[in-house]
N, C-alpha and C positions, 0 to 999 in steps of 0.2 A: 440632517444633511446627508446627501449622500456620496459614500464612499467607493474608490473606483480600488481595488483591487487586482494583484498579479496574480490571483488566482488564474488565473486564464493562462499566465505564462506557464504557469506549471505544466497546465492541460496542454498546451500545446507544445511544448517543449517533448512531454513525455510522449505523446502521439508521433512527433514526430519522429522518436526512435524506434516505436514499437510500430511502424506502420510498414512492417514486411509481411503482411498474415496471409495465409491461404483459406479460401471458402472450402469447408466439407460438408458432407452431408454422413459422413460412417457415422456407424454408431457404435457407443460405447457399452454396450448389451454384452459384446463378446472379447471386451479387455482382458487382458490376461496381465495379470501383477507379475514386477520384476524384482526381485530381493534388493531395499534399499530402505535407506533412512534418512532421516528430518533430522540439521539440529535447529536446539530449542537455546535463543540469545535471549534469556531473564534479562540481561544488561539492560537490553532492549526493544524489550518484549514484542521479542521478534521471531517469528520462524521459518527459519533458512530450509526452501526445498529443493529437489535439483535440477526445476526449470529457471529459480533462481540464475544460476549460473549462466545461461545467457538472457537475464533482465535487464536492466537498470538497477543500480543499488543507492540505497541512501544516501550515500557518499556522492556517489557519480550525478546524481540528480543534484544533489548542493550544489556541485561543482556548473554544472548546465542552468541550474536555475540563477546562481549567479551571474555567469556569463551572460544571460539575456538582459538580466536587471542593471547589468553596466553598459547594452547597447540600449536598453531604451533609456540610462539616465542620461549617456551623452549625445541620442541623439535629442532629447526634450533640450539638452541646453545648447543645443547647437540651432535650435529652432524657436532660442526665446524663451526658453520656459527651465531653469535651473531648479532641480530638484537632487534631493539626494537618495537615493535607494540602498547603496551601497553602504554607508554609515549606519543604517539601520535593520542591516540581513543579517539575518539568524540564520546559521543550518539547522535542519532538521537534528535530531538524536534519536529518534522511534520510527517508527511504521504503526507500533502499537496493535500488531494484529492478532485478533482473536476469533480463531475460526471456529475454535470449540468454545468461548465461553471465555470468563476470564480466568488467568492461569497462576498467576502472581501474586502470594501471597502479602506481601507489602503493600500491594495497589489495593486488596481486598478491604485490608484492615486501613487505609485511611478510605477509601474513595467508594469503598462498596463495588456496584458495577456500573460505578461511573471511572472517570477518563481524569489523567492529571492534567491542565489545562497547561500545552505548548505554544509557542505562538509559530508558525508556519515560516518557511523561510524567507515568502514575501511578505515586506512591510504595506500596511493600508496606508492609503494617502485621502484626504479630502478633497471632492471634487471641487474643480474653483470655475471660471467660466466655459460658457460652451467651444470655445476658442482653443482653452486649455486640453478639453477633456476630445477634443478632435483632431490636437497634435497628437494627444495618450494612444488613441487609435491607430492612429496612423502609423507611430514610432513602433506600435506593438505588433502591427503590421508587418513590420521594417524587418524585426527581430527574429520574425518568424512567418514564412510563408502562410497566407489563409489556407492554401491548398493540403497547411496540414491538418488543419481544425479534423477532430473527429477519429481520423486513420488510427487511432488505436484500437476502434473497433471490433479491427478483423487481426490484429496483433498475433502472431503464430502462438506464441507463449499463453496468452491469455486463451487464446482458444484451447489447446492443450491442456492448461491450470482447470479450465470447465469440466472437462472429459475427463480427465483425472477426479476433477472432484465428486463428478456424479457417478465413476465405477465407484467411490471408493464410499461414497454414501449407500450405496447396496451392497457392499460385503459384508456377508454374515459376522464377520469379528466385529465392525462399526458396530452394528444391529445391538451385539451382545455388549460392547462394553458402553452404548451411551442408555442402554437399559440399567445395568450395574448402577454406572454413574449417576442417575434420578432413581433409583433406588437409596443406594445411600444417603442423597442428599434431601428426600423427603422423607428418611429416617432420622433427620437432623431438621424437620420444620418446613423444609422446602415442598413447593404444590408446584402445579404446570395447567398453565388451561390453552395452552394452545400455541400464545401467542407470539413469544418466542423461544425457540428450542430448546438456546442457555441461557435463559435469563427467568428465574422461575418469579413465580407471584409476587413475593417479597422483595424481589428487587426494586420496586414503585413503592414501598411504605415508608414506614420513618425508617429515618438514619440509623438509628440502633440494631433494628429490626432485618433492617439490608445488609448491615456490616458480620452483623451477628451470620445471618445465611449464606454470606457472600464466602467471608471466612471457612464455615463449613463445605460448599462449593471445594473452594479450591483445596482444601483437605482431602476430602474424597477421588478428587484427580490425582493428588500428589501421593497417596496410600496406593491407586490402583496405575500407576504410572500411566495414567488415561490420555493425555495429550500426546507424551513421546510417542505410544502407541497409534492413536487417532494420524497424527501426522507421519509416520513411520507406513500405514496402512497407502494415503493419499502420495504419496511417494513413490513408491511402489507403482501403483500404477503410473503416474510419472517417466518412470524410468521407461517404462514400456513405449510409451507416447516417444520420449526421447531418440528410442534405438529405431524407431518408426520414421523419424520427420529430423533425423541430424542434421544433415544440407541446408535446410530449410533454418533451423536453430543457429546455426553457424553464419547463416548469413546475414539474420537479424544479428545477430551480437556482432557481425564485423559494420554493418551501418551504425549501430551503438558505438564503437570504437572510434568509426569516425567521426562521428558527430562529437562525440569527449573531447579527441585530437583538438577540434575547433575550439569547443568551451573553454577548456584547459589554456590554452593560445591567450583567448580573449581577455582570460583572470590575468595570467601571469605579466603580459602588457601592461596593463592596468595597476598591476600592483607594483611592477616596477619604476612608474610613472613617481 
């Protein structure tokens, strides 16, 4: 049967606050790094960098993603269709992001370089009549303009995060230490054919075989303090971008702010009901 999904609310929730981006065409051939640093949330296996600062944060996204899932439960019951969304939201606690690979040694040693399975902050619902599933639209409509579908796109930050990330994939210290790092780690069994950067051969065989490499993997990082560094590097240029495009930064995170303002509104109603 099929399942209708707030996947979408997410999608569009988040566009809608990151949809202040500017088109460029510069390039990032002649970046020039600004002295600065990543941190690294094991908690969370998360890594905080300093276009972060004016994103969206997990937190704030709970808080938004909530907020939408209680305008479309009341507007489905205000039009016939009682559901409950809100009895069944989960916030997030990850990002889970792994730009270099996996980093965590605990994740290694159960999960290999697989993922511990979350359940997302929106609950799945089963589809029930077409009736049903055309007020869902409609209410999801309601919650969130169509006109934002998408606009994350051209997002200032994401665009920024890009340029960042492709200076920082050609500097020479990257170059050197993800050489090091597949060095070590096919000195410990690990091969590479291509396919993906960090996730060498052995990550697709048996269980033993993946945990056994996986483990070695993240040893190798944590010996050469490879990720602080790796994200330390994409920061850096970061910073640059930053001191380039503040205005433009500052005024995305003040539509973020308001848009919170709203969600934040929306919960606290609601919960004081």
């Amino acid at each position: 049967m099929q399942r209708r999904q707030l996947l979408a609310l997410t999608i569009v929730f988040t566009a809608s606050l990151q949809g202040c981006g500017i088109s460029s065409s510069e390039s990032d051939i002649n970046l020039k790094p600004t002295k600065a640093t990543a941190l690294l949330r094991s908690d969370i296996e998360s890594i905080v960098y300093p276009l972060d600062k004016y994103s969206v944060s997990t937190d704030e996204l709970n808080i938004i993603e909530r907020a939408g899932s209680i305008k479309i439960q009341e507007c489905m019951s205000e039009n016939g269709y009682p559901i409950d969304l809100i009895g069944t939201f989960k916030d997030r606690i990850s990002s889970a992001e792994r730009p270099y690979g996996i980093w965590l040694m605990d994740t290694a040693q159960q999960f290999a370089y697989g993922r511990p399975e979350q359940d997302l902050g929106a609950p799945q619902l089963e589809s029930k009549t077409p009736e049903f599933n055309h007020q869902w639209d409609s209410c999801l409509r309601e919650a969130i303009p169509s006109s934002d579908y998408g606009a994350d796109r051209n997002a200032l930050t994401i665009q920024l995060a890009g340029k960042a990330n492709s200076a920082a994939r050609k500097d020479p210290q990257t170059v050197k230490l993800i050489e090091k790092w597949k060095s070590c780690l096919q000195s410990h069994g690990g091969s590479f054919d291509g396919t993906d950067p960090w996730s060498p051969v052995e990550a697709m065989g048996d269980k033993e075989t993946a945990i056994r490499i996986a483990v070695s993997d993240v040893q190798c990082k944590e010996d050469m303090n490879f990720v602080q560094q790796m994200a330390d590097i994409e920061s850096s240029y970061q910073a640059t971008l930053i001191k380039e495009n503040e205005a433009g930064l500052l005024a995305q995170r003040q539509t973020i702010e308001e848009t919170l303002k709203g969600a934040t509104e929306v919960v606290t109603t609601f919960s004081g009901r």
